[in-house]
C-alpha positions as CSV (number, residue, x, y, z in Angstrom):
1,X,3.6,-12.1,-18.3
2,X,1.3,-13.3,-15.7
3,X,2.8,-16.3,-13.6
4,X,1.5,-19.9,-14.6
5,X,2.3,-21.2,-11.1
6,X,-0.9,-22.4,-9.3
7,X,-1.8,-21.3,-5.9
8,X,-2.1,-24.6,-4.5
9,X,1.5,-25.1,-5.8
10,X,2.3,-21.9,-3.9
11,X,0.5,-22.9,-0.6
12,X,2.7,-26.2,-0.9
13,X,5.4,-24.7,-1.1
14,X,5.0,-22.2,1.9
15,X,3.6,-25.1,3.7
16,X,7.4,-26.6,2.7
17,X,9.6,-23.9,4.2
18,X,7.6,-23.2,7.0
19,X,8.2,-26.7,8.6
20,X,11.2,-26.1,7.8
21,X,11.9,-23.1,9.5
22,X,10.4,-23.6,12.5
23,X,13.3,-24.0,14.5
24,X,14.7,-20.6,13.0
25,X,14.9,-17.6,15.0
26,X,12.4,-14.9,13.9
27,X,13.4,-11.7,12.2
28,X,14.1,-9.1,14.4
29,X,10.9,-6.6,13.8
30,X,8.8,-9.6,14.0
31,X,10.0,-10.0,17.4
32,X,9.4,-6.8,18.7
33,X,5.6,-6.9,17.1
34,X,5.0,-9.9,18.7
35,X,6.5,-9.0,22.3
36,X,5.1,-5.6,22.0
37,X,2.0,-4.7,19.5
38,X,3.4,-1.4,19.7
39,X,3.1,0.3,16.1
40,X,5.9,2.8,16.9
41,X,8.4,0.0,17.9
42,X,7.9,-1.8,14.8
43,X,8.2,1.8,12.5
44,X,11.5,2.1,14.3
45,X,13.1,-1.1,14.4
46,X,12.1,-1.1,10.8
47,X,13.9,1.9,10.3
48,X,16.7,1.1,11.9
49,X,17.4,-2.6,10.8
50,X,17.9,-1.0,7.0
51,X,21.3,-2.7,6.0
52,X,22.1,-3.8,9.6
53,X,22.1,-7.5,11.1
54,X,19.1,-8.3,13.1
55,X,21.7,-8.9,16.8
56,X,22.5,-5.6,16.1
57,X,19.0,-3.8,15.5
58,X,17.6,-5.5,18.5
59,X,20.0,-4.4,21.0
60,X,20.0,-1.3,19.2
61,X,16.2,-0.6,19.6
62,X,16.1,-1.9,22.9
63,X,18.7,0.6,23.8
64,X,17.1,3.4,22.8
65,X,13.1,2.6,23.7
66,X,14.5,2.5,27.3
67,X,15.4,6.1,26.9
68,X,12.6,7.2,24.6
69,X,9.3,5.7,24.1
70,X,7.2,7.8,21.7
71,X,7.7,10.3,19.3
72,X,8.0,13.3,22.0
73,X,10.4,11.6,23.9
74,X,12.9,10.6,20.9
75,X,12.5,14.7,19.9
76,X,13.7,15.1,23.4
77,X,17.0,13.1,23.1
78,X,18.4,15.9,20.8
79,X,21.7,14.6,19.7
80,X,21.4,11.6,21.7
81,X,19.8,9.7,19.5
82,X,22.9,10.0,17.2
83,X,25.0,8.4,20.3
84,X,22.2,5.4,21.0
85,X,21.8,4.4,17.5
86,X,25.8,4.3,16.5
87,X,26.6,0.7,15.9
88,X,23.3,0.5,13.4
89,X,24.5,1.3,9.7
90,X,24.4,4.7,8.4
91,X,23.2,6.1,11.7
92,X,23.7,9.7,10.9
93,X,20.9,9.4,7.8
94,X,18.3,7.2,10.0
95,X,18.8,9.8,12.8
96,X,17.9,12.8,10.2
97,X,14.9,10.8,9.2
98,X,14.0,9.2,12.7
99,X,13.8,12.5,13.6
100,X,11.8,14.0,10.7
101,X,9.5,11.1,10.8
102,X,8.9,11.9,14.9
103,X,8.0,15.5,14.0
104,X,5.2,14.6,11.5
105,X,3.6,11.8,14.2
106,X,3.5,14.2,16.7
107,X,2.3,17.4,14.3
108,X,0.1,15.6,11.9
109,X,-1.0,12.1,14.1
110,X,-0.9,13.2,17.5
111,X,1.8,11.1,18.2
112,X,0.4,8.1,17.1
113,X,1.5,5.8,13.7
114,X,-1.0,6.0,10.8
115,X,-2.2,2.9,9.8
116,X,-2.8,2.8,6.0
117,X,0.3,2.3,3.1
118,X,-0.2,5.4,1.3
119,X,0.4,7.6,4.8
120,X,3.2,5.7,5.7
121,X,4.3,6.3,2.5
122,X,4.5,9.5,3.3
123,X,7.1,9.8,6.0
124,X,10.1,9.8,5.6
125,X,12.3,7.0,4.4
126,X,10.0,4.8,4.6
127,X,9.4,2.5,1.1
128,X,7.5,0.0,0.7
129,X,9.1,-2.8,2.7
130,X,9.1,-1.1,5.4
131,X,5.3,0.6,5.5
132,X,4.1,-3.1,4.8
133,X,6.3,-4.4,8.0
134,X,4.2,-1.9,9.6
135,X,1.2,-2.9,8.7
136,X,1.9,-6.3,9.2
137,X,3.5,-7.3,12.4
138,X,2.1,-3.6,13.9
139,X,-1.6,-3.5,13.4
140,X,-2.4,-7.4,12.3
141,X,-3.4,-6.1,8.7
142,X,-3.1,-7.8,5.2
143,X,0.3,-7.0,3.6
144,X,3.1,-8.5,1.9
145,X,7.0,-6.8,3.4
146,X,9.3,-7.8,0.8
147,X,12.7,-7.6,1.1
148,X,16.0,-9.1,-0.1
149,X,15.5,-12.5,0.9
150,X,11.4,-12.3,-0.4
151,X,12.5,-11.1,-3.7
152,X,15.4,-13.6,-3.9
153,X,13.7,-16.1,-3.3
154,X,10.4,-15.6,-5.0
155,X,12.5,-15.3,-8.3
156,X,14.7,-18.2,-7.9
157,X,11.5,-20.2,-7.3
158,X,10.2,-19.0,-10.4
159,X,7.0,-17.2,-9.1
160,X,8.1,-13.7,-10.4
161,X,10.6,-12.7,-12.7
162,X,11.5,-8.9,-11.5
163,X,14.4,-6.7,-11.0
164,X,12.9,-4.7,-8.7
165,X,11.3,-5.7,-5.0
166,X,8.2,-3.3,-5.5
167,X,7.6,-5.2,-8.5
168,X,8.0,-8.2,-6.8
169,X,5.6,-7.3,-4.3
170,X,2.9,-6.3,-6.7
171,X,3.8,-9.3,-8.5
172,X,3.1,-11.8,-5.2
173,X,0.1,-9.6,-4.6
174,X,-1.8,-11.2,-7.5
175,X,-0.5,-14.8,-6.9
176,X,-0.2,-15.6,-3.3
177,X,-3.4,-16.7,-1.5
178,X,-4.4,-14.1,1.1
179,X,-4.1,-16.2,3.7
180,X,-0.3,-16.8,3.4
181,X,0.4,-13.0,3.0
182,X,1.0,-12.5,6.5
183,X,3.4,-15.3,7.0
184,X,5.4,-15.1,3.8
185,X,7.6,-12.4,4.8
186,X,9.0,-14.5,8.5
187,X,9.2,-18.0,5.8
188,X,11.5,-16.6,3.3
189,X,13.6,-14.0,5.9
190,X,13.7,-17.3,8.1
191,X,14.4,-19.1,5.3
192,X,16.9,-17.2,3.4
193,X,19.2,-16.5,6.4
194,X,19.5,-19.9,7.0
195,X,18.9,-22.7,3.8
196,X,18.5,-20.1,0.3
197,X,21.1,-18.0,1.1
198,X,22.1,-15.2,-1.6
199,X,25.5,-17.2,-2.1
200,X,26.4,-20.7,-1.6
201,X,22.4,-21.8,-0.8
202,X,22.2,-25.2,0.7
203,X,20.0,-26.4,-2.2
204,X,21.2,-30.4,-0.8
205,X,19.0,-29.1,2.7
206,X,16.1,-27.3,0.9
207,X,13.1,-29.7,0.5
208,X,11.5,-27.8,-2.1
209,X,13.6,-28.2,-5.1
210,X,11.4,-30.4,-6.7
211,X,9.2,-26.5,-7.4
212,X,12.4,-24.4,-7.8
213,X,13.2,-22.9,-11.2
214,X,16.8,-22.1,-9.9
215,X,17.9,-25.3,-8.7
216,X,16.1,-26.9,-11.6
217,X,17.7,-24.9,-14.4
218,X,21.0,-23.8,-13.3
219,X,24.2,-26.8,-13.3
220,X,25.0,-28.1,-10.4
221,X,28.6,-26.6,-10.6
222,X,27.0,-23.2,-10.6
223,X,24.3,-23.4,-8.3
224,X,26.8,-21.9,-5.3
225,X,28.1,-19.6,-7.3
226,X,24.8,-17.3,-8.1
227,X,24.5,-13.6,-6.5
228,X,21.9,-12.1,-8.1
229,X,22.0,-8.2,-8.1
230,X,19.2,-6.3,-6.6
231,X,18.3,-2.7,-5.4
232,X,16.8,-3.1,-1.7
233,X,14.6,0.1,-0.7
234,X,13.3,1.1,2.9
């Protein structure tokens, strides 16, 4: 069922948390696009910052784009790149596919990150979050990243009602203005970390409970108590 919720209610909203976040530190990849512009930065960070905290993904990447730089050079490191990217979550796996990923830049791209969905698609481990994180924060184009705290949120809002964050995404596709699709995903990261957390959210800091289905419809003895269950891809 299509959502009822208007987009000037939605542009509120986002209007809402940003001001509200604006003393939050940005996500991690959004960061390194900023600082850098750098395409391949952003692919890797990405990949890297799968289950990992942002502290950790940061120094992690700065780590290793000091000893490699482009695709050629991370080849290079041979199992090095197991030893620089160890305190990041399941390092052996994002190795395999760091590496995999490097082989098809450099065969198919001549070294350089393609800059459409459907061939980012294409390499691998890389989903959906992290192909529009790409395309986002690494070449300035229209896309909506959504991960745990974007689908969270979204559904306790009441914008979407979805298991899945693909869904979600396709879902926020048809109702969010265009011209808060770039800044959605930094709001509700931002946002999520700090105020709508996935347990105990500070609903008595959020100022937009007035428009959230969650806080609206579930007791106030509960309200601290909801973790909902999702499946995160890459």
């Amino acid at each position: 069922m299509p959502s009822t919720i208007p987009q000037e209610e939605i542009s509120r909203v986002l209007m809402i948390l940003k001001k509200k976040t604006k003393n939050f530190e940005n996500p991690i990849v959004t960061e390194i696009g900023n600082k850098t512009s750098n395409q391949f930065h952003v692919l890797i960070s990405c990949m890297l910052s799968l289950r990992t905290r942002d502290e950790t993904t940061g120094k992690i990447s700065a780590k290793l784009f000091e000893k490699a730089n482009t695709p050629e050079e991370i080849l290079g490191l041979g199992k090095d790149l197991e030893k620089i990217i160890r305190p990041v979550n399941y390092y052996k796996t994002k190795a395999k596919r760091i590496r995999e990923t490097c082989k098809i830049l450099v065969k198919k791209y001549n070294g350089k990150v393609p800059g459409t969905l459907e061939e980012l698609l294409d390499l691998p481990g890389v989903g959906r979050k992290t192909a529009n994180i790409v395309i986002v924060y690494g070449f300035n184009k229209m896309g909506i990243p959504v991960d745990t705290h974007v689908h969270r949120i979204s559904n306790r809002l009441g914008w979407v009602n979805t298991k899945l964050p693909d869904k979600t995404e396709m879902e926020l596709r048809k109702i969010v203005p265009k011209r808060h699709w770039m800044s959605l995903n930094d709001i509700f990261v931002m946002y999520g970390q700090n105020i709508c957390r996935p347990v105990n959210p500070k609903c008595d800091l959020c100022p937009a409970t007035k428009y959230c289905s969650y806080y609206k419809n579930t007791p106030s003895t509960s309200k601290n108590r909801l973790k909902p269950k999702l499946t995160i891809h890459p």
